[in-house]
N, C-alpha and C positions, 0 to 999 in steps of 0.2 A: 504494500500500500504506500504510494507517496503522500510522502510528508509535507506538510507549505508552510513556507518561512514568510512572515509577514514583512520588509523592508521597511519600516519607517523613516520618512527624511522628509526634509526641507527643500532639497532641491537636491536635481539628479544632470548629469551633463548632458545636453542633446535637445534639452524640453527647457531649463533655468538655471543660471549656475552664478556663481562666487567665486570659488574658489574649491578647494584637494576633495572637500567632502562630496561636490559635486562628481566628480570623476570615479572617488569610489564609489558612489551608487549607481554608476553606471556600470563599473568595471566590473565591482565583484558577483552581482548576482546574473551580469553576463557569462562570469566563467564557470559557475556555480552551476547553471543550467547545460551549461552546453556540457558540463565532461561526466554529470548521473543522470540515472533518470529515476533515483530513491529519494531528493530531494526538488522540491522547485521553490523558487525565491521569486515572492511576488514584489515590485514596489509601489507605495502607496505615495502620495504627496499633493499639495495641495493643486491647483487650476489655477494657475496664476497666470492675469492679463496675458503677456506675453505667449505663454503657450498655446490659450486660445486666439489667438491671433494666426499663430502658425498653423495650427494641428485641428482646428475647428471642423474641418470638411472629413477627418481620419476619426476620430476621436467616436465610439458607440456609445449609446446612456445605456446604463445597466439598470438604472431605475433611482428614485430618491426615495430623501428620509427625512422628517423632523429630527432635529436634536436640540435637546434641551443642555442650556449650559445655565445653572442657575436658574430663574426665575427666568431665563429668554428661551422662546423657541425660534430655531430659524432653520429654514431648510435645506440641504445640500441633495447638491446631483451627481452621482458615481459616476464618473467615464473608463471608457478604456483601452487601449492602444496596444497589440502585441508589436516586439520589433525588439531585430537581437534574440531571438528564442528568449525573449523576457513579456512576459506581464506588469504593464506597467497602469495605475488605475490613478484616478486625480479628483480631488475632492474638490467641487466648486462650490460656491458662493461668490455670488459678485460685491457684497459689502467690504468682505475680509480679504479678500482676495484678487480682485477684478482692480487693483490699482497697480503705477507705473513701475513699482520697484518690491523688492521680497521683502525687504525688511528695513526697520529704521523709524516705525511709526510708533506713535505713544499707546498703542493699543496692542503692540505686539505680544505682550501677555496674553491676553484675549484673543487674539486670532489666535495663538500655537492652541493655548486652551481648548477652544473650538477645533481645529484640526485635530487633536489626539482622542476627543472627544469624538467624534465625529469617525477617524477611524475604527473604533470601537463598537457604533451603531452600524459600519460597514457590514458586519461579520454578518447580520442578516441580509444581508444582497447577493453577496459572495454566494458562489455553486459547489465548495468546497469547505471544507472546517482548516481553523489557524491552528498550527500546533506551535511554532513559536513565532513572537512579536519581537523582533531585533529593530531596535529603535536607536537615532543616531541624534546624539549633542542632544541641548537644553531645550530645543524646537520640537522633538517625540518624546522629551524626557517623560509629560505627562500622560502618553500612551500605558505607558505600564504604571504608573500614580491610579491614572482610572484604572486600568485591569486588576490592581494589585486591590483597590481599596473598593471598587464598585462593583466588578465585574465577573471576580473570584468564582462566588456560588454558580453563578449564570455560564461559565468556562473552567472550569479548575483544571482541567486537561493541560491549559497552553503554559507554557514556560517562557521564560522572558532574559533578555539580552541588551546591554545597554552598550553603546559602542561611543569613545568619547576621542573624539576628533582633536579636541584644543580644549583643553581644561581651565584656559582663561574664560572661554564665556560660558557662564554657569545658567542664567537665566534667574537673575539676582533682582526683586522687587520689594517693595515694603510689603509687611505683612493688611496694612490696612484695607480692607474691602476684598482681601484676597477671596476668603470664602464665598460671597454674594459675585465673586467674578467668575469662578469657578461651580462650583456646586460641591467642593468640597464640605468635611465637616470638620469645626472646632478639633474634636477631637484628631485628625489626622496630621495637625499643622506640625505635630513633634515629631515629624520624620520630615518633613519639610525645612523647618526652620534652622537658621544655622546665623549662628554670631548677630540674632534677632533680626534678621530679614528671610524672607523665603528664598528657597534655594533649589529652582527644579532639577537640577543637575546633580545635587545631596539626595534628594527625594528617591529618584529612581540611584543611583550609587545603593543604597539602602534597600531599597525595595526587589532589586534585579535579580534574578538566580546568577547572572555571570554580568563580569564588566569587563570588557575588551578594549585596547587602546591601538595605536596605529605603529607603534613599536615595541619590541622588547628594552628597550634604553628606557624607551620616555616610561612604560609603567615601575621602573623601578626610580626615575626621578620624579616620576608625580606623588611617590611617597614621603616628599621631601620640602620643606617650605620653601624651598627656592623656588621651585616648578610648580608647585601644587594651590597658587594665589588662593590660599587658606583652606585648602579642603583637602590635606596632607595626614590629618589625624581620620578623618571619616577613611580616608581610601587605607590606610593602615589599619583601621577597624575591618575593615572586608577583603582585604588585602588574598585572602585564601579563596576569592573568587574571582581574580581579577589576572589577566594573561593580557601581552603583548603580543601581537602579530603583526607582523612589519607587513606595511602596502604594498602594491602593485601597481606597475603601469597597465592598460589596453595596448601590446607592443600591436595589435594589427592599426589601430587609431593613431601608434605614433610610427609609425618606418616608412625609413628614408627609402626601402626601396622601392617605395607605394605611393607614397606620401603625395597627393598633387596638389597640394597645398606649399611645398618646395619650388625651388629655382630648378635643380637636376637631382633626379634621383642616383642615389647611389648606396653603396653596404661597404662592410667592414673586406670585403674580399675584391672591392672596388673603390676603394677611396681616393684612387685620379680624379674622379668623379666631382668630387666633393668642393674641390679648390673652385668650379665653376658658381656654386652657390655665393661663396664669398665675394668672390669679382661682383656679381648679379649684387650683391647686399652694398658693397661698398659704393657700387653707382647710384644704387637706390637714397642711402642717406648722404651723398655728394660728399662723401671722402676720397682724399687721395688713393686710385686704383694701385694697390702693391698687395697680392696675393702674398709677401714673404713678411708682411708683417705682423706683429702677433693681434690677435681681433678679442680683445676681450666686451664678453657680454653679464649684465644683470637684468635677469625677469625677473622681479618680484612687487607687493609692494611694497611702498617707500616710506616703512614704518623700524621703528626701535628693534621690534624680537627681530626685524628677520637682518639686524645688524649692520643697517645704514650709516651710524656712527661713525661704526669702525671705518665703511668704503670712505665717508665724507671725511674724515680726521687723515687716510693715507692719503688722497686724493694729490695734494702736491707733490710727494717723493713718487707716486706711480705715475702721473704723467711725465717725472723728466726720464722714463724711459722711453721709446721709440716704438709707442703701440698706440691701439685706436679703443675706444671704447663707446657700445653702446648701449642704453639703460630705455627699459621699456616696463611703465607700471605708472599705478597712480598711488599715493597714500599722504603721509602728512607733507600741508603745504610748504614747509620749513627745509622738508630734505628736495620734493620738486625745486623750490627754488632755489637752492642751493647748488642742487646737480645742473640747472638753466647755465647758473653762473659759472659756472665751469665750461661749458659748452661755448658759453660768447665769448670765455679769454681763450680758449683753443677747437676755434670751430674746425680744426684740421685732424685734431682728435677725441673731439665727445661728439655724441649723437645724443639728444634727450628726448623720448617721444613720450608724453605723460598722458598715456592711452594704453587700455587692455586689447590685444587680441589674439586669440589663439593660432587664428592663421600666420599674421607675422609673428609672433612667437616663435613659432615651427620653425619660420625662413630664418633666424636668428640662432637658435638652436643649431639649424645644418649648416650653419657658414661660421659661427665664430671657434676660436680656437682654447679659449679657456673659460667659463662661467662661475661668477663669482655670489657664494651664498655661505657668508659669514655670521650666522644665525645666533642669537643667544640661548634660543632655545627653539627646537624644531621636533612639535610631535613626530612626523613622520618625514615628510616633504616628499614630492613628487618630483619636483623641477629639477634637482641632480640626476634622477634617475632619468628623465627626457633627454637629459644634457649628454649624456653618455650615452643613451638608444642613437642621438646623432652626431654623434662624436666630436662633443664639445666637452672638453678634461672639466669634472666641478674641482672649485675650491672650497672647503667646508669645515668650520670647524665643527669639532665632535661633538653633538650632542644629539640626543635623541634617537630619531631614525637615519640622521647624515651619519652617524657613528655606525650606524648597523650597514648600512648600504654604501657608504664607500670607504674604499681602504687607501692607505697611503700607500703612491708607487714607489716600489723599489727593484729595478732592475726588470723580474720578470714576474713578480706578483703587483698587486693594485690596480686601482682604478681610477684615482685621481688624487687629488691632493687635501691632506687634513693636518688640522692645526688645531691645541686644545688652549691656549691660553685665551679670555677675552681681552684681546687689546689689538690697538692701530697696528705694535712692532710686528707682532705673531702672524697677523692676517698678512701686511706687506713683506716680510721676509718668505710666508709660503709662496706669493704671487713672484718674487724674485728665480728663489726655486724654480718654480715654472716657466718663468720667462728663459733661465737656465737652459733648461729640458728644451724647450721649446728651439733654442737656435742648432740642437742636433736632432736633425728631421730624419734621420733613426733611427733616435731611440724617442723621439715622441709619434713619431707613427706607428711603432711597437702599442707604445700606454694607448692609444687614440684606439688598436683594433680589441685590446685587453677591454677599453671601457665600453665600447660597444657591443661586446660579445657577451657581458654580464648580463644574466638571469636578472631581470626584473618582472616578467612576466607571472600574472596570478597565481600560477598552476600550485605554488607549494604554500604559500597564505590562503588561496582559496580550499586546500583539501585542513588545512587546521579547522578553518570555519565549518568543514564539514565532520569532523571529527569531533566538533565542540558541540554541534547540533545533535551528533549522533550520542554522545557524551551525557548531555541534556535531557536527551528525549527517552534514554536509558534508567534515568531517575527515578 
């Protein structure tokens, strides 16, 4: 008999996205489906504007539902879209949901509220029974809050999974009105509460049969107050239920040798190929055309964790080397215009695009020669791992999943470069390193087919998740 895994998420890549969470809802219960046929992983998420815009003509109603959140009844409409040998179902409402952006509104309480809510009155639409509800960050934290606290008697079958992306956003509100927002009761708010605000992210931690994190690094530092922005003692209280599985990429969604979202395709057993992208990039952002010079790149945003600091404190002593550098992301206005400034004193060596996209991403990916992600702290991170599928060397220092996923090169092991101390000297003396490596194009085309040819691909994170399901459901 198959079993069905219920997805919960916020957003899923292909239909809404932000950012890494989006990708693993994409990736993993795509790999998930495709390699059994003892499991199937469904995902659920809300109908947000944008989707229906795109997908409105594909998209079947399965049927609606009242749900009551509190003293409000409001109705939602089930859809559903197969694609990817995935089931993908989307909960609409046009008040909650039917606006310009995912999140960011003073009501975002209330909308998550409502969608975990709301998935839960699913389970009568659905032509299948849930046996587990794997719910991601503090946006499905209260999928399993309702299951655990409402829903129990009405399913006691299902078993529950809380998967925690980035342990900074918790889903942290005052306690006041919470109950009357929710339909919670008094008495449940002491699993809830935490340093006297509510905390849906503690809620489920506490409520969950298992808690998953996006690496085996990060769950041993989210035990810990550095990492753990105060919820260091609860994950040490459950600690005995809690496992690291480091991410994956989609490598069919990222390779070069596919990729038509590239300049020229090419792979690790073709990498002539590859100098053609860069040419292509450097005319694109009207730098000087030199294929021999080193092309360093930053995707990220332009925020504190993912170690901007450090890039903008090196930024002098790395330009008086003889490289180009281009930075593509948006985040705080301080580091955008800071990195600007940089660009207008050497427009011959910075590029600043302060715009997301995944497609020039790609092309940036497959033409630069070194990527720079000096992180303070990095659940998991995807974008080294992309950097390597198109063989751009990361820089990284160790923490989290960059420690688990790339190794210092030496000789004839590693995959790229890493450096543990946090400061300016540590991050520019590895880039030096590199620049090193970099002027013998033998032994850096060695590291260049070493980091491409590494295993990032689901297949061995996705069979843990199914060993944990199996694990679970054994119970």
């Amino acid at each position: 008999m198959i079993k069905h895994i219920l997805y919960v998420v916020s957003e899923c890549l292909g239909f809404a996205s932000t950012g890494g969470l989006a990708d693993v809802a994409f990736s993993l219960p795509k790999e998930i489906n495709k390699k059994n046929e003892k499991y199937k992983v469904h995902v659920i998420m809300p109908l947000y504007k944008e989707i229906w815009q795109k997908y409105n003509t594909q998209l079947k109603l399965i049927g609606s539902k009242i749900v009551q959140l509190s003293w409000r009844n409001n109705e939602i409409k089930l859809y559903y879209l197969e694609a990817n040998k995935t089931n993908y179902y989307f909960i609409a409402n046009s008040y909650y949901y039917g606006r310009d952006n995912l999140y960011g509104y003073h009501d975002d309480i209330e909308r998550f509220a409502f969608f975990s809510k709301a998935v839960l009155e699913c389970f009568e639409l659905f032509n299948f029974p849930i046996d587990i509800i794997h719910a991601n960050d503090w946006h499905a934290a209260l999928s399993i809050i309702y299951y655990k606290l409402q829903y129990f008697t009405q399913y006691p079958q299902i078993k529950t999974i809380l998967t925690i992306h980035n342990i900074q956003y918790q889903g942290v509100f005052i306690p006041e009105h919470f109950v009357d927002l929710t339909g919670l009761k008094e008495e449940h708010m002491s699993y809830l509460l935490h340093f006297d605000l509510v905390n849906l992210l503690k809620g489920a931690i506490v409520l969950s049969d298992y808690i998953t994190t996006v690496s085996p690094s990060y769950a041993k530092e989210i035990q810990t107050p550095e990492y753990a922005y105060g919820l260091n003692e609860v994950i040490c209280n459950y600690k005995d239920k809690l496992i690291g599985v480091l991410n994956g990429i989609d490598i069919d969604f990222y390779n070069p040798e596919q990729d038509l979202n590239i300049y020229t395709n090419f792979s690790s057993e073709k990498l002539d190929k590859r100098i053609e992208n860069k040419i292509q990039l450097q005319k694109d952002l009207a730098f000087p055309i030199n294929p021999n010079i080193p092309l360093l790149a930053i995707v990220s945003r332009l925020v504190d964790h993912k170690g901007m600091d450090l890039i903008i404190e090196s930024m002098n002593k790395l330009l008086k080397n003889d490289i180009q550098l281009v930075v593509l992301g948006k985040g705080d206005k301080n580091y955008e215009e800071q990195f600007i400034k940089y660009e207008q004193r050497y427009p011959h060596k910075v590029r600043v695009l302060i715009i997301f996209d995944v497609n020039l991403a790609k092309k940036i990916y497959a033409s630069t020669d070194l990527f720079l992600m000096p992180s303070k702290f990095e659940p998991c991170g995807l974008s080294q791992m992309i950097a390597c599928r198109y063989g751009a060397i990361p820089i990284v220092r160790k923490t989290g999943g960059l420690g688990d996923s790339i190794k210092d090169y030496n000789s004839n092991t590693g995959n790229g470069f890493v450096f543990e101390e946090y400061s300016s000297n540590a991050l520019i003396n590895k880039i030096n390193q590199a620049l090193r490596l970099y002027s013998n194009q033998e032994e850096f085309r060695k590291l260049r087919k070493l980091a491409m040819t590494t295993d990032f691909s689901w297949q061995k994170s996705s069979q843990e998740y199914l060993d944990l399901y199996q694990k679970l459901l054994a119970k």
